[in-house]
N, C-alpha and C positions, 0 to 999 in steps of 0.2 A: 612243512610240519602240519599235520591235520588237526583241526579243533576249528574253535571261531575267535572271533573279537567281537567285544558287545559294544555295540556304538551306539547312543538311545537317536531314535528319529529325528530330535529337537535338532541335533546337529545339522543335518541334513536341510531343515527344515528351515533354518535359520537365516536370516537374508546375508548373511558373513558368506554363506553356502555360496548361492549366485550370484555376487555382488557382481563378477568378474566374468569373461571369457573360461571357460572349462578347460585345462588342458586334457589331455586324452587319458590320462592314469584318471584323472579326478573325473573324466564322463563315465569312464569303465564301472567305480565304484558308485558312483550315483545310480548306474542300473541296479544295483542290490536293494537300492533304495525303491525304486520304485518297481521293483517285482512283485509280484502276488507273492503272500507266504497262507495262502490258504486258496481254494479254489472259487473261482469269480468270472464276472463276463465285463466285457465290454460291451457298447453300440453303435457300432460304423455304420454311416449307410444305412441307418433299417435295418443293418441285421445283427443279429446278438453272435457272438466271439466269444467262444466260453475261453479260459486260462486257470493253468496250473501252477502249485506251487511255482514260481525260478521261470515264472514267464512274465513278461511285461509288451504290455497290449498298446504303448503309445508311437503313434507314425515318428516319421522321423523329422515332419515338418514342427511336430511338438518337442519333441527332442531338441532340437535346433533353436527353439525358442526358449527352453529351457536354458540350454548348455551356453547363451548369445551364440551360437556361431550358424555356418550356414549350411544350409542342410545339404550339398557337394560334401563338406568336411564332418556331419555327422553320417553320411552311407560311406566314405572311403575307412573311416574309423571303423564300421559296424564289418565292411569288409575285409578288414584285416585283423579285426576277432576273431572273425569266424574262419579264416585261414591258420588262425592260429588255435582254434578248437575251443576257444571259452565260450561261444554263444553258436548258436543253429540261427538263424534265419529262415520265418516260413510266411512267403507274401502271395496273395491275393488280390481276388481284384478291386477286392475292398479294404484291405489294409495289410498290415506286416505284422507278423509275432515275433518276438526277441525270447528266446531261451539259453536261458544260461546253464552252462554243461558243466559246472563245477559246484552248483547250486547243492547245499547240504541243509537237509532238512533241520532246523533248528528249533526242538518243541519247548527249551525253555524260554525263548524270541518271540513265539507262536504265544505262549499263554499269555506272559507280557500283553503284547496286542488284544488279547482278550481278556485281559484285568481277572487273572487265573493265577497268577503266580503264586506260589507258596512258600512257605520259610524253606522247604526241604529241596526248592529247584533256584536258591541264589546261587548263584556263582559269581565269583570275581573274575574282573575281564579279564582276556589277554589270557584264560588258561586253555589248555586241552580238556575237555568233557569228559572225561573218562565213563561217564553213565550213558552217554549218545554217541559213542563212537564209529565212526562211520567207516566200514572194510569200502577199499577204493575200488574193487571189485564189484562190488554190490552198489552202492547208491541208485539201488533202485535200476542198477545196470546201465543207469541216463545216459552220461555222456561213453560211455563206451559200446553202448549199443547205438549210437548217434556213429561214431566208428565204424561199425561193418555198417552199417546202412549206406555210406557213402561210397562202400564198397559194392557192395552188388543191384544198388538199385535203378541203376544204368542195364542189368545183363534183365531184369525183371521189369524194363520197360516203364518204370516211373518217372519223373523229376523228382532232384534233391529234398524239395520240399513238401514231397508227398507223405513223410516218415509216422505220421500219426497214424495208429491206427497196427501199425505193422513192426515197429522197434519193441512191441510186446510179447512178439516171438521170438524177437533175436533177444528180448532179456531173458526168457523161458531159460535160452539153453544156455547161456552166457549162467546162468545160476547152475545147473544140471554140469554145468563140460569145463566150466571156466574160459576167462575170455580168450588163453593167450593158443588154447585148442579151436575153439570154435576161428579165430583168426586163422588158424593155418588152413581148414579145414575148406572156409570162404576161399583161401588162395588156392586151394589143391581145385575147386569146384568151379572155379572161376578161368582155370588154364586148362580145364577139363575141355577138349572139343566133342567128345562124346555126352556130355548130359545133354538131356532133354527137357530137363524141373523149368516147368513153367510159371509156378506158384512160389512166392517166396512162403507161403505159409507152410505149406507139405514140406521147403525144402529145411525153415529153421525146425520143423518136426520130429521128420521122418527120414528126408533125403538127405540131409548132412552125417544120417550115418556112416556116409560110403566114405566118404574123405575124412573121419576123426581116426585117432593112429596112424596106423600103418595098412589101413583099409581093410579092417574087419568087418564088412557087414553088417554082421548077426550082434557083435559085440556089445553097442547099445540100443537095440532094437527094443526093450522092453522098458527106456527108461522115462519114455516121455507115457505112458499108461496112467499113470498117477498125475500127470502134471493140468491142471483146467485149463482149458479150451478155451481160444478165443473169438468174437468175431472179427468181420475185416475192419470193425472200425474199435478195436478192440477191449469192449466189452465180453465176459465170461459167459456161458449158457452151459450147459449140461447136454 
């Protein structure tokens, strides 16, 4: 059922919280807890780690000191998340990011944390937002553009966790085609022995025209004209 639950931090926060060993429901939801809900950096190593909302910047050897357990049973945990599509995984050789792909933007959570709230944004927990509701489609396209990315980013010569920078095209047309064309599209393109798209960017553009229907071409040829441009590391320019 879509919406939230408003849990205030203090909970969390609370030595009742990690008195204990975590079980693996209760480390799941503790990442909520320590996700960014606004954009931020970390500092590994000398070097700065920027983070997005539904990302959380801590290794796992801190994780593990959090959760008491040891950090073997915090990465088998983190990897059967992300087999199961609630969080992405993107490590480095300076550290790991944790993104959570069900992450919903929650702006009256958001003001809360910034001593903003106003009488017109209370809600009582435990209800559906009916004024933030989030199409499962859209969320900013996150985790299902996190989806085709695991699909083609092996045939475009990247690693898994190369995905920043380039899941900003596949949200482009995932808005424009919807996701459940733009997936077929990926698999008509992907059994295709005849392409030659070497760019994932032209191909969430321009070349995935060939494979959305029944292979019209021309069909959506003029619909990405209007759509802003990105670059590779996906910033907008003109």
């Amino acid at each position: 059922m879509p919406g939230f639950t408003q849990i205030p931090n203090d909970v969390f926060d609370d030595p009742l919280w990690t008195s204990e060993k975590f079980t693996k429901a209760q480390a799941y939801a503790d990442l909520y807890r320590l996700a960014q809900f606004k954009p931020g950096v970390v500092v590994k190593r000398g070097q700065i780690i920027e983070l997005n909302p539904g990302q959380i910047g801590w290794s796992q050897a801190e994780l593990a000191k959090r959760w008491k357990r040891s950090v073997g049973w915090v990465s088998r945990l983190l990897i059967y998340l992300e087999k199961r599509q609630y969080i992405a995984l993107q490590k480095s050789n300076v550290s790991s990011t944790i993104t959570l792909l069900d992450w919903i933007k929650n702006d009256t959570a958001n003001d809360i944390a910034n001593g903003m709230q106003t009488e017109s944004k209370r809600y009582t927990n435990n209800i559906v937002n009916t004024l933030n509701t989030v199409n499962i489609e859209k969320k900013e396209s996150g985790s299902l553009s996190i989806k085709i990315w695991k699909r083609v980013y092996e045939r475009f010569g990247y690693r898994e966790d190369q995905f920043n920078g380039f899941t900003g095209y596949i949200s482009d047309a995932i808005k424009i085609h919807g996701y459940t064309d733009v997936d077929k599209a990926v698999g008509k393109f992907l059994n295709d022995p005849s392409n030659d798209i070497k760019s994932i960017n032209y191909f969430f553009e321009k070349g995935i025209n060939k494979y959305l229907g029944d292979g019209d071409v021309g069909k959506y040829s003029n619909l990405f004209d209007n759509v802003e441009k990105r670059s590779r590391h996906g910033k907008l320019f003109d």
